[in-house]
C-alpha positions in Angstrom: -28.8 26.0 10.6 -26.4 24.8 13.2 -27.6 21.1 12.4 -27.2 22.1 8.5 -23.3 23.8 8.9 -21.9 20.7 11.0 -23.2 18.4 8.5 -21.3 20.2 5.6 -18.4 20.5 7.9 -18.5 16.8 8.5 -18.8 16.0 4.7 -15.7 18.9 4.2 -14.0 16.5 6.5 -15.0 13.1 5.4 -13.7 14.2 1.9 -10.4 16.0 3.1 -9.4 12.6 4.8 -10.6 10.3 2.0 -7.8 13.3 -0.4 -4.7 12.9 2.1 -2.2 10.6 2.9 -1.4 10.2 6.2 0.6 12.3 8.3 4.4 11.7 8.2 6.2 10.8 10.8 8.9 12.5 12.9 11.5 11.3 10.4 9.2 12.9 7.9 8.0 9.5 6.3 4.5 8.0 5.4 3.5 5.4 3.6 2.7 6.5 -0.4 1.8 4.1 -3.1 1.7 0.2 -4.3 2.5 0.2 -8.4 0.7 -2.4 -9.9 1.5 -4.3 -13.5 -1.6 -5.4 -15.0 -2.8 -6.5 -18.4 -5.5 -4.1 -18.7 -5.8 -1.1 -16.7 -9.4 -0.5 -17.4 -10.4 -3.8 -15.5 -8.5 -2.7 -12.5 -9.7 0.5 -12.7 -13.6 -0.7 -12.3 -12.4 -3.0 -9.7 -10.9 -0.7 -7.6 -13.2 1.9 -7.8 -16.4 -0.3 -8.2 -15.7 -2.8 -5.2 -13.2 -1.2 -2.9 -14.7 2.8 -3.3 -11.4 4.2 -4.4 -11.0 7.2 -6.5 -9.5 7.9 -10.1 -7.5 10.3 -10.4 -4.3 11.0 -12.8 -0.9 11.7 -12.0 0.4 13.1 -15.1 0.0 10.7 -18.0 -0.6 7.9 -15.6 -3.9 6.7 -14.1 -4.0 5.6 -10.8 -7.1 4.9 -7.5 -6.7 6.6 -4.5 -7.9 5.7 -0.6 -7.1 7.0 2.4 -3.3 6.4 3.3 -2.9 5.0 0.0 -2.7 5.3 -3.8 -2.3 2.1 -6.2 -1.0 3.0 -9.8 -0.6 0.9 -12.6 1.8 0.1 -15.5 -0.2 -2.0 -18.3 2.2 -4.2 -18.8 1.6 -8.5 -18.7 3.4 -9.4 -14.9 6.0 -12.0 -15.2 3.6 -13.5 -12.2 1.6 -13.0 -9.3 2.2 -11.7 -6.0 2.2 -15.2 -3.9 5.2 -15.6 -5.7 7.2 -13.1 -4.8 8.6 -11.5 -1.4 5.7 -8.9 -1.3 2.7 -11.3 -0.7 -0.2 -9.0 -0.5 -1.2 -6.3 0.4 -4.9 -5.7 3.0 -7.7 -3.2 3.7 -9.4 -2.5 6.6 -13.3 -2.5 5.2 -16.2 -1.8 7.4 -18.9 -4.0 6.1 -17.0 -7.1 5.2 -20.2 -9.0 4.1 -21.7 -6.4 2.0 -18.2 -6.2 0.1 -18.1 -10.3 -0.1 -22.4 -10.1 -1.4 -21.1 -7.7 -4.1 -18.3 -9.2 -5.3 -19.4 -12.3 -6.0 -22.6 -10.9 -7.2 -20.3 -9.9 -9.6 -19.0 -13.0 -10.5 -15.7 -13.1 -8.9 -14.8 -15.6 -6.3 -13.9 -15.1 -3.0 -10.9 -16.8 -1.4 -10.5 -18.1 2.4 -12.9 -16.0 5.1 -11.1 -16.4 8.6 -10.3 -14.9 11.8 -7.3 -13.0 11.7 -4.2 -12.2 13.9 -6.7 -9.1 15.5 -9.6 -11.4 16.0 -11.1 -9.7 13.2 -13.5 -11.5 10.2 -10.7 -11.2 7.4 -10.8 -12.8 3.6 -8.5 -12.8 0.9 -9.6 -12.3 -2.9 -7.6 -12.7 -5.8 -7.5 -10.1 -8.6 -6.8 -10.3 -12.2 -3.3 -10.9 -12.9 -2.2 -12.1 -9.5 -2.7 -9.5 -7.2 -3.7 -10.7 -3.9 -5.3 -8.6 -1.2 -6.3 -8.9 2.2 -9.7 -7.6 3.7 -10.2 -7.1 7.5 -13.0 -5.4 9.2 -13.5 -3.0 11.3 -16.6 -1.4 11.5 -15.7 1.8 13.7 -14.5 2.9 10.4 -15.6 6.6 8.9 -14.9 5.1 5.7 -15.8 2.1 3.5 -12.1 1.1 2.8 -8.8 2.8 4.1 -5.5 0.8 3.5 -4.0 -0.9 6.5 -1.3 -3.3 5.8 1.6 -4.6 3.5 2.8 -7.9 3.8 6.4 -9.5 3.4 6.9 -13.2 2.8 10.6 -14.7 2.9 13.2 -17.4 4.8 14.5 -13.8 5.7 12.2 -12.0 7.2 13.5 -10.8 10.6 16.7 -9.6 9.5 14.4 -8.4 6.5 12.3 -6.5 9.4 15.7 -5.6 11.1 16.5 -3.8 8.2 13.3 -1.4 7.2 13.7 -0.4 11.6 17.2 0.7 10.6 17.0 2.3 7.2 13.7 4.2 7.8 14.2 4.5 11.8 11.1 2.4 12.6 10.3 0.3 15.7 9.0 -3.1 15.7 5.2 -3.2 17.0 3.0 -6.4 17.0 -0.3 -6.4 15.1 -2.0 -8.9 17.2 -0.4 -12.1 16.9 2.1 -11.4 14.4 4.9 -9.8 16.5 7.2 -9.5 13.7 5.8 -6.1 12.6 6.6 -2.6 12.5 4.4 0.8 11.4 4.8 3.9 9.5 1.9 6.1 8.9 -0.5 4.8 6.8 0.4 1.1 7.1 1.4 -1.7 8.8 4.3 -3.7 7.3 4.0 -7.1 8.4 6.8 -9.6 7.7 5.9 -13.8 7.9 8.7 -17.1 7.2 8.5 -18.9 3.8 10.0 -22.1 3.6 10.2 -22.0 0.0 12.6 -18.3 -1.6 10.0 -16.2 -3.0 11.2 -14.1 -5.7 12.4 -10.1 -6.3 9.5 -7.8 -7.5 10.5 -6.2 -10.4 8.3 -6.7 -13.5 6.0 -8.9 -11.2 1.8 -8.2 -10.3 3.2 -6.1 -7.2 6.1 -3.9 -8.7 7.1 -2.1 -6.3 5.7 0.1 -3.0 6.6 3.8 -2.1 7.2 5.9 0.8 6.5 9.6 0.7 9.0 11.9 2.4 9.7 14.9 3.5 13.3 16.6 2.8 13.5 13.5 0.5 17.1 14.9 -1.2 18.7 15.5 2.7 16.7 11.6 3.5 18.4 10.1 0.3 22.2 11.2 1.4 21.3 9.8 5.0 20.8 6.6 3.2 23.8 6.9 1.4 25.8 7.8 4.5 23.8 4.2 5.8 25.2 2.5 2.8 21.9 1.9 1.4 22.5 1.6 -2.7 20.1 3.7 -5.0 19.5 2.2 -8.5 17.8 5.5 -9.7 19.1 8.9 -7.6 17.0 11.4 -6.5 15.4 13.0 -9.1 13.4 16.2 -9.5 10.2 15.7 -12.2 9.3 19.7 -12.4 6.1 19.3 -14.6 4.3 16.7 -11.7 5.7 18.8 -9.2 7.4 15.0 -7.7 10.7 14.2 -6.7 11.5 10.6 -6.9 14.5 7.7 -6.1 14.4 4.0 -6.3 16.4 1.3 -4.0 15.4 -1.9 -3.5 15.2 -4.0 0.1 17.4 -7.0 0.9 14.7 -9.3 0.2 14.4 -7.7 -3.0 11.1 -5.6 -3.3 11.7 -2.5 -5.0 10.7 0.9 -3.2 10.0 4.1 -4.7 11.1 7.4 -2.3 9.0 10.5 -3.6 8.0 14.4 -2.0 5.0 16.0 -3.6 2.7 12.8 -4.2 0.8 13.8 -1.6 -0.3 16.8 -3.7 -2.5 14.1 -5.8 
């Protein structure tokens, strides 16, 4: 009996984590969503859910995949291109069996890109999806999980005043992941930021759209911005009927962000 209840505790658990976001912060803040523009939601959706274990769910009329610390959402809309171009890269996973997701995949009939070493002396791989987004795999095999989100990553000539500025507006401190020292964390993800010698371009209307933070207090967070002289170009903004409030900026480099309170709920 006692073997029996701290199974189904365990499973309680498991399944609680794989539902949550992570815990915010002391400034209230954890990491939320990517927003994805794709040409046909129904392939991403079988991706995501097929080969990375996510989990459907809806958040009002839109359809999105859920992981721990993480929820990617989709417009259906063609992108203007792919994420290599632009300041926001790729995004990565931590997975545990890296192999077993690399057999699969290309059982499938997708190709796998370059399987390295990474900055955490870790086996990591990139793939490329449909439409352009790229993604980062690394494992780790102490994970509870199959996949869990781990890390966003910035590519621009900018990128330590670009760092500079996400310390300062969302009172961060910068943190090495391994070798890359130009990093910093909130909960739920690692936001790494590398040199381009080439511009990359803004995000808007691109294979990675934008990315969100979830907040507490988001209305008192948004006039602390202000007061910062942070620019919104949508306000906060209360969406009774999803239960979300919402506001939009975008960073110097110029990926688009989305602020919300109550994603979480999802």
């Amino acid at each position: 009996m006692k073997t029996l209840l701290s199974a189904l505790m365990f499973t309680l658990c498991s399944q609680m984590v794989h539902a949550q976001l992570a815990t915010p912060n002391s400034s209230g803040i954890t990491y939320g969503q990517l927003h994805l523009n794709v040409s046909n939601i129904e392939q991403h959706i079988d991706i995501w859910t097929e080969h990375f274990g996510g989990e459907e769910i809806s958040i009002g009329h839109e359809r999105a995949v859920k992981f721990p610390n993480l929820i990617v959402m989709f417009a259906e809309q063609i992108p203007t291109m792919g994420s290599r171009e632009t300041v926001m890269d790729h995004f990565g996973f931590k997975v545990r069996d890296i192999q077993r997701f690399i057999d699969k995949w290309e059982a499938a009939g997708f190709e796998m890109g370059r399987v390295f070493i990474g900055a955490e002396s870790q086996t990591n791989a990139y793939v490329t999806l449909p439409d352009g987004v790229y993604v980062e795999l690394q494992e780790d095999q102490s994970l509870h999980e199959e996949f869990t989100g781990y890390h966003i990553h910035y590519f621009t000539p900018d990128y330590e005043s670009l760092l500079d500025w996400y310390v300062e507006v969302f009172e961060l401190e910068i943190r090495p992941r391994g070798s890359i020292a130009t990093t910093t964390n909130v909960p739920g993800t690692n936001l790494s930021f590398g040199n381009s010698t080439d511009p990359r371009e803004h995000t808007i209307g691109t294979a990675i759209d934008h990315i969100g933070f979830e907040v507490e207090n988001l209305k008192d967070f948004c006039l602390k911005l202000q007061a910062k002289g942070v620019q919104f170009e949508a306000p906060y903004h209360e969406n009774e009927a999803l239960g979300i409030a919402t506001a939009f900026l975008t960073d110097p480099g110029g990926v688009r962000i989305e602020l919300t309170e109550g994603l979480d709920a999802y």
